[in-house]
MARBA-3410 file (N, C-alpha, C, O; in Angstrom, 1 decimal):
251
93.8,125.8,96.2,93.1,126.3,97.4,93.3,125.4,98.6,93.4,125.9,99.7 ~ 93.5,124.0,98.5,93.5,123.2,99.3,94.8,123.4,99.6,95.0,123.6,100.9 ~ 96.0,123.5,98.9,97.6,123.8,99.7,97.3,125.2,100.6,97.5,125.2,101.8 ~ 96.6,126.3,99.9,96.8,127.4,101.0,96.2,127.1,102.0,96.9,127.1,103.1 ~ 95.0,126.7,102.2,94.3,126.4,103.1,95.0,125.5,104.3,95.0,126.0,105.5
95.5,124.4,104.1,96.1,123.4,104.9,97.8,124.7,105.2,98.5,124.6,106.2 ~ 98.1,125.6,104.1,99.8,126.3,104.9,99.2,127.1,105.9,99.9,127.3,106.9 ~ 98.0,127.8,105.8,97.5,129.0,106.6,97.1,128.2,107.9,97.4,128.8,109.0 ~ 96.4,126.8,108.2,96.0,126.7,109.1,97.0,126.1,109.6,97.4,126.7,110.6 ~ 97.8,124.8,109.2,99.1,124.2,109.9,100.2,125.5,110.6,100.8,125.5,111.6
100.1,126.4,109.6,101.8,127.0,110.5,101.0,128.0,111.0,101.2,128.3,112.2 ~ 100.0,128.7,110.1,99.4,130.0,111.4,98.4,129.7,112.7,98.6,130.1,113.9 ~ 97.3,128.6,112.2,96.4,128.8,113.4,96.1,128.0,114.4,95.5,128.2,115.5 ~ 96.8,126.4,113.5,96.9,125.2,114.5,98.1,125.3,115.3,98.1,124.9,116.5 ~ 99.2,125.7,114.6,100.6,126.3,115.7,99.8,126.8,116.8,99.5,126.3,117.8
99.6,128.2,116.2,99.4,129.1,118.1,98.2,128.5,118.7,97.9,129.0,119.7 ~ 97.4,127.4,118.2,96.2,127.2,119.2,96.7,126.3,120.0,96.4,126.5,121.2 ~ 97.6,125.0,119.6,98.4,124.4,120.3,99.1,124.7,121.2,98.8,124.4,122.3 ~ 100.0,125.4,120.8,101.4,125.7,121.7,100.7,126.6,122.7,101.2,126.6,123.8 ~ 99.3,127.4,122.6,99.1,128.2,124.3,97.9,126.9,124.9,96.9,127.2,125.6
97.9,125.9,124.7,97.0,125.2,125.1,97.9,125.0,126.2,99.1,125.2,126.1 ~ 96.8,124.1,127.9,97.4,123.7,129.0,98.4,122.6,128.8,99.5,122.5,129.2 ~ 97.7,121.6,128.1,98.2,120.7,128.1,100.2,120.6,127.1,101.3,120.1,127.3 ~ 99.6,121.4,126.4,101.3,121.6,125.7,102.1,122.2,126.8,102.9,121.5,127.3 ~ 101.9,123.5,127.3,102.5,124.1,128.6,102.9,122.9,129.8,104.0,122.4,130.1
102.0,122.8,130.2,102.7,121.2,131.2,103.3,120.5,130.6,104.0,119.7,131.3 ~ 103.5,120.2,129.5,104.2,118.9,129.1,105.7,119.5,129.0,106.7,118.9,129.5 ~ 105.7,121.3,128.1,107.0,121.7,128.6,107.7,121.9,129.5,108.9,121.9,129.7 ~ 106.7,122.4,130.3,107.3,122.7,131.8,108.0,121.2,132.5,108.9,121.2,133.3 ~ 107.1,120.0,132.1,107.8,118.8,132.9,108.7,118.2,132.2,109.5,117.3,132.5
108.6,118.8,130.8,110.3,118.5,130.2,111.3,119.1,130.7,112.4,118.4,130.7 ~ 111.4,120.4,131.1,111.9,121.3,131.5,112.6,120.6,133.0,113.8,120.8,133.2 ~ 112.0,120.1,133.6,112.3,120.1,135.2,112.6,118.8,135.4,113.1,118.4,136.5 ~ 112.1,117.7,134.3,112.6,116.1,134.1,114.5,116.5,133.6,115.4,115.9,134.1 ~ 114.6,117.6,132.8,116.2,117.4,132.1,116.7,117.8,133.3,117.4,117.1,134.0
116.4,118.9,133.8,116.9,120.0,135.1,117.4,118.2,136.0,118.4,117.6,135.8 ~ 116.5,117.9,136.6,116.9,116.5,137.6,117.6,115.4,137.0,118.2,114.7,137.7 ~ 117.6,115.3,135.4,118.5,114.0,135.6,120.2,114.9,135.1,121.3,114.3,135.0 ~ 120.0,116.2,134.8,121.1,116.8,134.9,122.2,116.9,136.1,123.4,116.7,136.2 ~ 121.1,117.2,137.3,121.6,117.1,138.7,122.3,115.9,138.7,123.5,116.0,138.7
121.8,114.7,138.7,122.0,113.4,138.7,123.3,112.8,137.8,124.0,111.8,138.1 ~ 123.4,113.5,136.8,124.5,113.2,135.8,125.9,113.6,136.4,126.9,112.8,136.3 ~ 126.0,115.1,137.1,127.0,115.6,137.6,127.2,115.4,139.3,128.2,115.6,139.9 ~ 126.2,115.0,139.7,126.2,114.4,141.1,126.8,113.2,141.8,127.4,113.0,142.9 ~ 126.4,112.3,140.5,126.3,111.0,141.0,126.4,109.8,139.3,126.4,110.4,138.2
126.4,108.8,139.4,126.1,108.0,137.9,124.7,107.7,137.7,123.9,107.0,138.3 ~ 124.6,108.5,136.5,123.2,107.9,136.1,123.1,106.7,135.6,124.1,106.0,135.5 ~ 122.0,106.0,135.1,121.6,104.8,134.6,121.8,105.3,132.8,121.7,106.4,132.3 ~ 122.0,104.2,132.1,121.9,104.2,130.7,121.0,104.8,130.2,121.1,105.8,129.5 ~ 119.7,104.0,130.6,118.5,104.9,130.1,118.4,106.2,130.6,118.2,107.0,129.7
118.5,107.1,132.0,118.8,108.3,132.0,119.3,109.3,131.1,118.8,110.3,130.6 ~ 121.1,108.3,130.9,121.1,109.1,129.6,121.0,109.6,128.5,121.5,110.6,127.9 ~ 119.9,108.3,128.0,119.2,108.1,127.2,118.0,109.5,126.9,117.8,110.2,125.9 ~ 117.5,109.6,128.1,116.5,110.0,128.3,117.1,111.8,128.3,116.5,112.7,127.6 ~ 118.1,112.0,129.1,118.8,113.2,128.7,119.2,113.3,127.2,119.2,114.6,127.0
119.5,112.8,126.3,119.6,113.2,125.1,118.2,113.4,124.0,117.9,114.3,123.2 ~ 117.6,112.6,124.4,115.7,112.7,124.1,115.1,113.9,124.5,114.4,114.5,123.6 ~ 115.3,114.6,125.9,115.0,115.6,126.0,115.6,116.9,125.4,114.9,117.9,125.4 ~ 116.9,117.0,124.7,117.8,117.9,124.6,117.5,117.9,123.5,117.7,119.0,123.0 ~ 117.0,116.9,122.7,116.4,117.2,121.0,115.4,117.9,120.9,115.2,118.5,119.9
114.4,117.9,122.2,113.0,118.3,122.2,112.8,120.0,122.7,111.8,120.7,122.4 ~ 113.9,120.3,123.3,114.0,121.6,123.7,114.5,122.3,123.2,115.4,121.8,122.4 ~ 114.3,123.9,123.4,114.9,124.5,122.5,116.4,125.2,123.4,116.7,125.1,124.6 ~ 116.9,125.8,122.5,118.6,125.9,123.2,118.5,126.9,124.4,119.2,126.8,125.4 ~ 117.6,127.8,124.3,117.3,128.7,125.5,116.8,128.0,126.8,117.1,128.3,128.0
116.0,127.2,126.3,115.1,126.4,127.4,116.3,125.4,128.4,116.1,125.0,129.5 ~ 117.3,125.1,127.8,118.1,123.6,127.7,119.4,124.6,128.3,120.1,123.9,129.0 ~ 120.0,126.0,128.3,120.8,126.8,128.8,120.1,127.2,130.2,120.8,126.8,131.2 ~ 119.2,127.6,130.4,118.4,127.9,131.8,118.2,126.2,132.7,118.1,126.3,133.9 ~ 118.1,125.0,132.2,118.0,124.0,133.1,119.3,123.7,133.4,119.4,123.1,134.4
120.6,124.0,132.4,122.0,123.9,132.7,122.1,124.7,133.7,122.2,124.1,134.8 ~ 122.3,126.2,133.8,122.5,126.8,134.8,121.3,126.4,136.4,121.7,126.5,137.6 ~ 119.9,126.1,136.1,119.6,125.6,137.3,120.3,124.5,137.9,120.8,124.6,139.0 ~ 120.3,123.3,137.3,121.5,122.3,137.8,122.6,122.0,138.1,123.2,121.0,138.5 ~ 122.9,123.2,137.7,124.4,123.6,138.3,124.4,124.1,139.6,125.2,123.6,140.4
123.6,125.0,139.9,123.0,125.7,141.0,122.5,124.5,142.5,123.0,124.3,143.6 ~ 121.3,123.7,141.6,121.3,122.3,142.4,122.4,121.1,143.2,122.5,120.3,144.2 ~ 123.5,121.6,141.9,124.4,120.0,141.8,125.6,121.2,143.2,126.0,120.5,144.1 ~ 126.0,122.6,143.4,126.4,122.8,144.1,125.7,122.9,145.4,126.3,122.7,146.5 ~ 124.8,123.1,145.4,124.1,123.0,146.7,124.2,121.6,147.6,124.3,121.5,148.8
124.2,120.6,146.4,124.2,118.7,147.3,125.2,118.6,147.6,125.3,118.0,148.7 ~ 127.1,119.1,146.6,128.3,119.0,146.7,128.4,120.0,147.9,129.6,120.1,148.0 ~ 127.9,120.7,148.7,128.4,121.6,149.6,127.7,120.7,151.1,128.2,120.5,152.2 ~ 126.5,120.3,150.7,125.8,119.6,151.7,126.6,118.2,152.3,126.6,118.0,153.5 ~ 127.1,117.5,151.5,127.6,116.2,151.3,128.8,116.2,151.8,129.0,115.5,152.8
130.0,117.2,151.3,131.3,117.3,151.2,131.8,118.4,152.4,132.7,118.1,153.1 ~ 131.0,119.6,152.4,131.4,120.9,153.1,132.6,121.7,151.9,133.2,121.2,150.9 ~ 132.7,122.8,152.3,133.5,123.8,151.8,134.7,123.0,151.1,135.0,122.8,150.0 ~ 135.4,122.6,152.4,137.4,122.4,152.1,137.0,121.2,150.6,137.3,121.6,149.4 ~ 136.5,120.1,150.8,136.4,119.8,149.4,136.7,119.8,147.7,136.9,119.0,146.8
136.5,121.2,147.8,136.1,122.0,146.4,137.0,122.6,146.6,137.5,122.9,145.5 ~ 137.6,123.0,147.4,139.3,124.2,147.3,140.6,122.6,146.8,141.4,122.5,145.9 ~ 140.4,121.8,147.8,141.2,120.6,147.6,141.0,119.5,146.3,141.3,118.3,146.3 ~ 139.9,120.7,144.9,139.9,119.6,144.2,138.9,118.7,143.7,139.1,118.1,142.7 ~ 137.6,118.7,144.7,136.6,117.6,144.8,135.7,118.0,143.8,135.7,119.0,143.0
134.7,116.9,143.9,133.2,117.2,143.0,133.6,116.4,141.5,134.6,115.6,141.5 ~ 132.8,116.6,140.4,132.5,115.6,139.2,132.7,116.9,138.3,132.0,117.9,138.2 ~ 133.8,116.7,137.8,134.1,117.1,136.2,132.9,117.6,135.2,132.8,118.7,134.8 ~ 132.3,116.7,134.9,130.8,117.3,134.2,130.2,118.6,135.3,129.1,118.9,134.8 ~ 130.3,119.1,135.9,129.9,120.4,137.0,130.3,121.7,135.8,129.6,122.7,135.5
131.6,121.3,135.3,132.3,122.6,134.6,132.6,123.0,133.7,133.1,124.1,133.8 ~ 131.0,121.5,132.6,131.6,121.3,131.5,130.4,122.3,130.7,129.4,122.3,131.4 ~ 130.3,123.1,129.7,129.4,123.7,129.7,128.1,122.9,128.2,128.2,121.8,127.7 ~ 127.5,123.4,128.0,126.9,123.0,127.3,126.9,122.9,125.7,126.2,122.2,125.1 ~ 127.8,123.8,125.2,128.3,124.0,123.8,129.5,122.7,124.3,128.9,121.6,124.0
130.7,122.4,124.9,131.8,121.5,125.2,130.8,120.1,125.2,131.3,119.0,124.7 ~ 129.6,120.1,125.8,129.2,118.4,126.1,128.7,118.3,124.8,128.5,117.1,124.5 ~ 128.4,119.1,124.1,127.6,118.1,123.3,128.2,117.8,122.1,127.7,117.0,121.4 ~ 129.8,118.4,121.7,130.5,119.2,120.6,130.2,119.9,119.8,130.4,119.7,118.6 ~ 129.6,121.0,120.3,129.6,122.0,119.2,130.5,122.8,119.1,130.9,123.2,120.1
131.4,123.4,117.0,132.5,123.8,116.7,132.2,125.7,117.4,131.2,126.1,117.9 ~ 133.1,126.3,117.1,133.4,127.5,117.4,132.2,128.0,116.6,131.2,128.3,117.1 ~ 132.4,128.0,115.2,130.6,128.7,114.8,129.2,128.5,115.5,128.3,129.2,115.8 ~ 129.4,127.5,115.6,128.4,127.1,116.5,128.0,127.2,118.0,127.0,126.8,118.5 ~ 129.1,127.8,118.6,129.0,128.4,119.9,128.7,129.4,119.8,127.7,129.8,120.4
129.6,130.4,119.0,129.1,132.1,118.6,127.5,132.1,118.4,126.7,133.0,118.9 ~ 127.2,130.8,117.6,125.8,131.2,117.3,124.6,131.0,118.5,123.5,131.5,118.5 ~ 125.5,130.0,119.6,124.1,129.9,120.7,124.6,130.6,121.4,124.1,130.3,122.5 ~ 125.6,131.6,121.6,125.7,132.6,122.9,125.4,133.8,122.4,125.2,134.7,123.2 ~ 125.2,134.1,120.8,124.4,135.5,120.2,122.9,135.2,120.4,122.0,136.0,120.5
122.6,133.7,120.6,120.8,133.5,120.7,120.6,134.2,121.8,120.2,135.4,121.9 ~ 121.0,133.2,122.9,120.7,133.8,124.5,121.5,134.7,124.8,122.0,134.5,126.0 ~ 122.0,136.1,124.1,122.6,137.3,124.6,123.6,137.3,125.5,123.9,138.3,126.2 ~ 124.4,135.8,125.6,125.3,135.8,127.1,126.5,135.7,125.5,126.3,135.7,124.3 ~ 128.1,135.5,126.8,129.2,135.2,126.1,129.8,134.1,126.7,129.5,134.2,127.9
130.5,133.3,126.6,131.0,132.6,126.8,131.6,132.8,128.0,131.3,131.9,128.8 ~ 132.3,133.5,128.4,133.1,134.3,129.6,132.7,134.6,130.7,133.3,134.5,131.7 ~ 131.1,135.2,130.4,130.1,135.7,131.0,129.7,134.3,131.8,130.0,134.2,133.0 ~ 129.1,133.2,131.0,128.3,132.2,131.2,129.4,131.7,132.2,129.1,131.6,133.3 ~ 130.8,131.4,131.8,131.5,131.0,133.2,131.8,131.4,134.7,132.3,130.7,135.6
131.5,132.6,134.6,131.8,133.8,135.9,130.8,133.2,136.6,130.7,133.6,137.7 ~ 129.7,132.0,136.2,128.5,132.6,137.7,128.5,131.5,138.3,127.8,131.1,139.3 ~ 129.4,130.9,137.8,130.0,129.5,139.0,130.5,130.0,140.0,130.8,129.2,140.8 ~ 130.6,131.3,140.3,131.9,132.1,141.2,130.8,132.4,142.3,129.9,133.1,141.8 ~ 130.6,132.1,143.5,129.8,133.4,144.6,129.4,134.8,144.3,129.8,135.1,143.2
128.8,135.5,144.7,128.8,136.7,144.6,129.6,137.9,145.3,129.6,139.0,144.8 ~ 130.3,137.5,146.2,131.2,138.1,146.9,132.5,137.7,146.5,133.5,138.2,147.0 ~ 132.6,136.8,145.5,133.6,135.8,146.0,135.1,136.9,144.9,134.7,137.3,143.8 ~ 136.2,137.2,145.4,137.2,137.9,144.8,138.3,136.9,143.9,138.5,135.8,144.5 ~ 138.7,137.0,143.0,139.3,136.4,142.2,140.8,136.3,142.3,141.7,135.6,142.6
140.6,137.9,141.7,142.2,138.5,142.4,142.5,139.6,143.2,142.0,140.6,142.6 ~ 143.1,139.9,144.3,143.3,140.9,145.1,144.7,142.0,144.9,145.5,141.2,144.5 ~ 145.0,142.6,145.0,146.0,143.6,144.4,146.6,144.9,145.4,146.3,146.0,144.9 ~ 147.0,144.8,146.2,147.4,145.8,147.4,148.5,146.3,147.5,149.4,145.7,148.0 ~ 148.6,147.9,147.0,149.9,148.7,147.2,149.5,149.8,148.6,148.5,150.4,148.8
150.7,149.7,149.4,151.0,150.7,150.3,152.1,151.4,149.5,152.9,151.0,148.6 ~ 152.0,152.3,150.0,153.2,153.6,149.8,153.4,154.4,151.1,152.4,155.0,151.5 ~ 154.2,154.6,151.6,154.6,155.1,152.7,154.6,156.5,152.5,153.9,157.1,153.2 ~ 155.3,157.2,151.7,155.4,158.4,151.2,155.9,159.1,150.0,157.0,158.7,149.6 ~ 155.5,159.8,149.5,155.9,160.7,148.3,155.5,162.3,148.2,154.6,163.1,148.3
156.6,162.2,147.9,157.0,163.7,148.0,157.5,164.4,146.9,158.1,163.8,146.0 ~ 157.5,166.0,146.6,158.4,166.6,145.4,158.8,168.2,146.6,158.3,168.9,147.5 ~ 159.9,168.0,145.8,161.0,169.4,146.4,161.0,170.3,145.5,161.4,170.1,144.4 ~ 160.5,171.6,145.8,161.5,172.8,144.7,162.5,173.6,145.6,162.3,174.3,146.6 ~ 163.5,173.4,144.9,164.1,174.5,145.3,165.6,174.7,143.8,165.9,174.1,142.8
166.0,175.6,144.5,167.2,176.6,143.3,168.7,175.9,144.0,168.8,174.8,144.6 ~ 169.5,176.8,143.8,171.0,176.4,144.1,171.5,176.5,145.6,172.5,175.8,146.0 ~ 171.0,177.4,146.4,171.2,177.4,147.2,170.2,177.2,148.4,170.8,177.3,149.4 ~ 168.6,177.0,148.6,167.9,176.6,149.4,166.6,176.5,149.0,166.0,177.1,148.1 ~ 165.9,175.4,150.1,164.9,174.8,149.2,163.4,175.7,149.6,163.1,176.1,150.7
162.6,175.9,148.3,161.6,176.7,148.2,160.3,176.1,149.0,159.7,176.7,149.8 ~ 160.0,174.8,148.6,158.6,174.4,149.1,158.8,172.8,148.6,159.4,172.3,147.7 ~ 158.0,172.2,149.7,158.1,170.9,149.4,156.4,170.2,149.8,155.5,170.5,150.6 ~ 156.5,169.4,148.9,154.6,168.7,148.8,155.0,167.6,149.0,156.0,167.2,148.5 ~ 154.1,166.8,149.8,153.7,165.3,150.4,152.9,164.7,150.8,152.7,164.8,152.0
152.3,163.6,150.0,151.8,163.1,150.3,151.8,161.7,151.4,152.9,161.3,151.2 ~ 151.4,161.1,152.0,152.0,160.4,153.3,150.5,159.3,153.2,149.4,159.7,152.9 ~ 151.0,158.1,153.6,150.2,156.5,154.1,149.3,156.4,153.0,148.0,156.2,153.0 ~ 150.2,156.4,151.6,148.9,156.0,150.6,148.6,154.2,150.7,149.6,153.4,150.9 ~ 147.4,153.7,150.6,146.9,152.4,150.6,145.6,152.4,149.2,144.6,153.0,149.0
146.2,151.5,148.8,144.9,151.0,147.4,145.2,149.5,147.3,146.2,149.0,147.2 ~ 144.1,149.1,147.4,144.0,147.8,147.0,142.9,147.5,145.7,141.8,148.1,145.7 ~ 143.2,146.7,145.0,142.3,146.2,143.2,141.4,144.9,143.6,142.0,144.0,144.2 ~ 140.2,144.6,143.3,139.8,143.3,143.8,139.0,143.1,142.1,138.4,144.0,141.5 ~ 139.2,141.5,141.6,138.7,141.4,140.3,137.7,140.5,141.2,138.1,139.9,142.2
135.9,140.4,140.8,135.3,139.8,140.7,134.6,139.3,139.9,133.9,140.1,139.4 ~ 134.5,138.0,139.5,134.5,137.3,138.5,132.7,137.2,138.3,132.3,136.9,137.2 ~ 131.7,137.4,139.3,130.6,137.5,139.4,130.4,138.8,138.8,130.9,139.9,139.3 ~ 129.6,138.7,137.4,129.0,140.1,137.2,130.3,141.0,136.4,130.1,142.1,136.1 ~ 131.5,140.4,136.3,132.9,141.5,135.8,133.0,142.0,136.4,133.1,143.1,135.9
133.1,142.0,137.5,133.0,143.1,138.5,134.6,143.6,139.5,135.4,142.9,140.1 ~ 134.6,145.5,139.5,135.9,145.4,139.9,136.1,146.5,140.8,135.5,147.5,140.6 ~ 136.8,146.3,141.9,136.4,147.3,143.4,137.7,147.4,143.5,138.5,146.5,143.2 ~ 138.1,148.6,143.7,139.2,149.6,144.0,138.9,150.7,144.9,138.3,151.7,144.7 ~ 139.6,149.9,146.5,139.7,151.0,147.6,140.9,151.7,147.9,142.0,151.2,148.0
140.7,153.1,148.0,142.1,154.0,148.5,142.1,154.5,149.5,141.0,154.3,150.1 ~ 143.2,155.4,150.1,143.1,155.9,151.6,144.8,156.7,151.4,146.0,156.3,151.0 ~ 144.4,157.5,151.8,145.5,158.8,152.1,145.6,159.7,153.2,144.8,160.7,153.3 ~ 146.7,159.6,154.4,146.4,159.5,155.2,146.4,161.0,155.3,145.4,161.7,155.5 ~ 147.8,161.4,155.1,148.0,162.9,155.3,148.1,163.4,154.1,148.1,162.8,153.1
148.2,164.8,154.2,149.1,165.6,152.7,149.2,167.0,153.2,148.4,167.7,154.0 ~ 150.4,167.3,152.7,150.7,168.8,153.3,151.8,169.7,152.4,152.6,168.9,151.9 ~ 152.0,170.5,152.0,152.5,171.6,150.9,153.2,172.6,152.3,152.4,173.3,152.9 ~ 154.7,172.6,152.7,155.7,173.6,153.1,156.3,174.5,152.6,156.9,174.1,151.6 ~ 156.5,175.5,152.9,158.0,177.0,152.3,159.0,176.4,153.1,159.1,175.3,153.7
159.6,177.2,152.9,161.2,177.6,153.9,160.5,178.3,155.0,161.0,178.2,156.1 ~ 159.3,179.0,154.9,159.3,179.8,156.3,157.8,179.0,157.2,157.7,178.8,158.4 ~ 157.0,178.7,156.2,155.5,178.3,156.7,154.8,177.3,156.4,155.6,176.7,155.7 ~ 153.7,176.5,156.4,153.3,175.7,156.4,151.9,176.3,155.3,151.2,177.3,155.6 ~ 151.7,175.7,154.0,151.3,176.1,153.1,149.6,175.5,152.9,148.7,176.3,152.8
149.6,174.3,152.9,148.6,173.5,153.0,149.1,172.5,154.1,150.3,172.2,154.2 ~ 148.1,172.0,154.9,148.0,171.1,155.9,146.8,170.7,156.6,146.0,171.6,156.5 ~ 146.4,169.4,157.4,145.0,169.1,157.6,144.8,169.9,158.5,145.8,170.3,159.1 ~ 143.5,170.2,158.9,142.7,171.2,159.7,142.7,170.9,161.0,142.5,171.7,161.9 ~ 143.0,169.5,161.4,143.2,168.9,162.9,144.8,168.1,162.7,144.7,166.8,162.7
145.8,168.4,162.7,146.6,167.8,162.2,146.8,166.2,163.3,147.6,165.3,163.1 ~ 146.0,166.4,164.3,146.1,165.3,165.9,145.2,164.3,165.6,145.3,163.3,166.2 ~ 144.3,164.5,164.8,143.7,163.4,164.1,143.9,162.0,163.2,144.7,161.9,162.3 ~ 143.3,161.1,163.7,144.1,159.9,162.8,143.2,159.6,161.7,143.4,158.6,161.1 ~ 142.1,160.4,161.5,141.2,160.0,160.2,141.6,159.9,159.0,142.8,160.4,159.1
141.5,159.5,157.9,142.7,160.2,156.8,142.1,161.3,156.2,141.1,161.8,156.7 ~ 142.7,161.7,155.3,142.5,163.0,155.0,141.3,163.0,153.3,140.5,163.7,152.8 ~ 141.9,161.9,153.1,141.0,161.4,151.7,140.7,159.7,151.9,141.7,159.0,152.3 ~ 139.4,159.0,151.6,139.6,158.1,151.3,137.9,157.8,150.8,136.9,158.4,151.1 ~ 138.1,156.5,149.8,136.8,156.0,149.1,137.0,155.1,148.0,138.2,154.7,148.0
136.2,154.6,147.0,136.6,153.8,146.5,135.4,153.6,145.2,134.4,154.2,145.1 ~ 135.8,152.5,144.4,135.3,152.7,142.8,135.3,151.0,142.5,136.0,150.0,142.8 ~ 133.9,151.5,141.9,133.1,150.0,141.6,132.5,149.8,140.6,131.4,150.3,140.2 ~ 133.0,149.1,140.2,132.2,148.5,138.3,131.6,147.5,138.4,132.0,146.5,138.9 ~ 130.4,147.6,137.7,129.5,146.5,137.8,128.8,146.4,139.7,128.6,145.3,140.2
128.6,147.1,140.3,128.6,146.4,141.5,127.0,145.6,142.0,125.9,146.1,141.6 ~ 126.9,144.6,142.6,126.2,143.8,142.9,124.8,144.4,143.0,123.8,144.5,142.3 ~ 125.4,144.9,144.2,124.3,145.8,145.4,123.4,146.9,144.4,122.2,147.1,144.3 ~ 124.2,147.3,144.0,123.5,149.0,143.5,123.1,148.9,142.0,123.8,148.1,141.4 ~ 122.5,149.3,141.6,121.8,149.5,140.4,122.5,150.6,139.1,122.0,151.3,138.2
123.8,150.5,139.4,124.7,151.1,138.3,125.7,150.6,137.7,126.3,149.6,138.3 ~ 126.2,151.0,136.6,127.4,150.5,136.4,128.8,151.1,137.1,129.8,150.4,136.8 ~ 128.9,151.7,137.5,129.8,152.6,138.2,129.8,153.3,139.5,129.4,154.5,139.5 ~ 130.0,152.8,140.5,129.9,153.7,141.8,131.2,154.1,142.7,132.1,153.4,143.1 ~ 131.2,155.6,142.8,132.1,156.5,143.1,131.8,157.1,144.5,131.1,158.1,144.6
132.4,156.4,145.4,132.5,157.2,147.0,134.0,157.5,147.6,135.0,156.9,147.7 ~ 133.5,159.0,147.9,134.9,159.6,148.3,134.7,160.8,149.6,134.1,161.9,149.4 ~ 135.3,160.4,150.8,135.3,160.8,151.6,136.1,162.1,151.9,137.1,161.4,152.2 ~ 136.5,163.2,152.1,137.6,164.1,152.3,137.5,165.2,154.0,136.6,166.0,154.3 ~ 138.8,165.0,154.8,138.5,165.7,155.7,139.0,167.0,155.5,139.7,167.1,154.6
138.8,167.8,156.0,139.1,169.4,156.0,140.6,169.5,155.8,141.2,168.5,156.1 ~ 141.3,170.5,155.2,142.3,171.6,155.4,142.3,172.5,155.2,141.2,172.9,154.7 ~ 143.6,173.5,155.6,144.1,174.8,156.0,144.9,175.0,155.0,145.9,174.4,155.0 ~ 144.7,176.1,153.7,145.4,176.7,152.5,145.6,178.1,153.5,144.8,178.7,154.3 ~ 146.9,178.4,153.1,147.0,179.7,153.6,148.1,180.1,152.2,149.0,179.4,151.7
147.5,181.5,151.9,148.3,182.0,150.5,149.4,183.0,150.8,149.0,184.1,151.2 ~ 150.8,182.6,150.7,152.0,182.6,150.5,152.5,183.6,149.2,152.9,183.4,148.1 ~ 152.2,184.7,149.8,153.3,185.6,148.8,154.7,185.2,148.6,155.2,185.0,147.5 ~ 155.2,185.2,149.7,156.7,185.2,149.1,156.7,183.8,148.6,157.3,183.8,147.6 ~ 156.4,183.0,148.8,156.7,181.5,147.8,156.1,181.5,146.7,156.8,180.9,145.8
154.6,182.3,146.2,154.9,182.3,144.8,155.9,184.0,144.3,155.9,184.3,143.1 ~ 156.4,184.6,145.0,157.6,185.9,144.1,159.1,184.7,144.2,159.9,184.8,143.3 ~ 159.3,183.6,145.1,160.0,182.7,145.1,160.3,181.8,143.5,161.3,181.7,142.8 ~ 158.5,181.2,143.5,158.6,180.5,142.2,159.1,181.4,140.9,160.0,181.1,140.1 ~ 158.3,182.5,140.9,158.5,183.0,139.6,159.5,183.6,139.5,159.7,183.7,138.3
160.8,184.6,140.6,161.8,184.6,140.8,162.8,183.2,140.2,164.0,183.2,140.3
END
């Protein structure tokens, strides 16, 4: 009776009366914000021996969730002082402390099972966890095709039936590394469908320079609360139906 008694109250009732007491809560919360600052300090600047002392003491005492959220806040911190200190050009040319980019599975050595297993704890992935070094606007890679025009012809052996075209295609691909995130804008300027005698399809103001289609597609996007956003613009045309070009086709 005395083992149950001492298992029921050690792990069930002295646990939880502890851990919601004030005093345990402040003490984690200033462990919490003691690693967060000498982390800043580590990737900032040189710490003292005992600091790092003192950062490894803490890192035993925390749990891996707790010890991932003060990594990402001091990262956050340690860019803010490197932007204050240095300015922008800096960091394109190179600058700042190595430890900024080292992640927390890399500093401490832990093997590949062991990374899998602290990026299934905290629901992130490895790939994930590196993207948020990036801005939120910031584009990775950009990707821009113009096409001038394209077109298709029908016609038989001796003259041509109807010809389709499309005219001033523009799309550009933007990868953003914030979030996976991936923006694809298009734009088309004209499009028009001819016979041999008439004008088949064509825009409704043909003196206009608006385009005729244009909009664009977004994965993951920042702003909006979806995973996918689809805007697409279209201005008017003029279908006029052509007997003799379809007794043409099917002739």
């Amino acid at each position: 009776w005395n083992y149950l008694y001492r298992y029921c109250y050690e792990t069930r009732v002295k646990r939880k009366v502890v851990a919601w007491r004030w005093e345990t809560i402040k003490q984690h919360r200033d462990n919490c914000r003691e690693y967060t600052a000498l982390r800043v300090k580590e990737i900032t600047g040189k710490p003292s021996l005992n600091e790092l002392t003192r950062i490894t003491e803490l890192f035993d005492v925390l749990d891996i969730v707790n010890i991932t959220i003060c990594e990402q806040n001091a990262k956050v911190e340690s860019d803010k002082i490197a932007a204050a200190n240095s300015g922008w050009f800096s960091s394109w040319w190179g600058g700042g402390n190595s430890n900024a980019n080292t992640s927390v599975a890399d500093r401490f050595g832990l093997t590949m099972d062991e990374k899998d297993t602290l990026y299934q704890a905290i629901e992130q992935s490895e790939a994930a966890a590196s993207s948020q070094i990036y801005p939120e606007n910031y584009v990775k890679i950009k990707l821009k095709l113009d096409v001038d025009k394209v077109s298709f012809k029908l016609s038989d052996d001796v003259k041509l039936i109807a010809e389709a075209a499309v005219q001033g295609i523009t799309s550009e691909l933007g990868i953003i590394p914030h979030g996976n995130g991936i923006h694809l804008h298009y734009q088309i300027q004209t499009v028009y469908v001819v016979s041999d005698k008439s004008s088949i399809l064509t825009p409704t103001d043909s003196q206009s320079i608006v385009p005729i289609a244009e909009g664009e597609i977004r994965m993951n996007p920042s702003d909006v609360p979806a995973d996918i956003l689809i805007v697409s613009k279209f201005s008017s045309v003029t279908l006029i139906f052509d007997m003799n070009l379809i007794n043409s086709v099917i002739d």
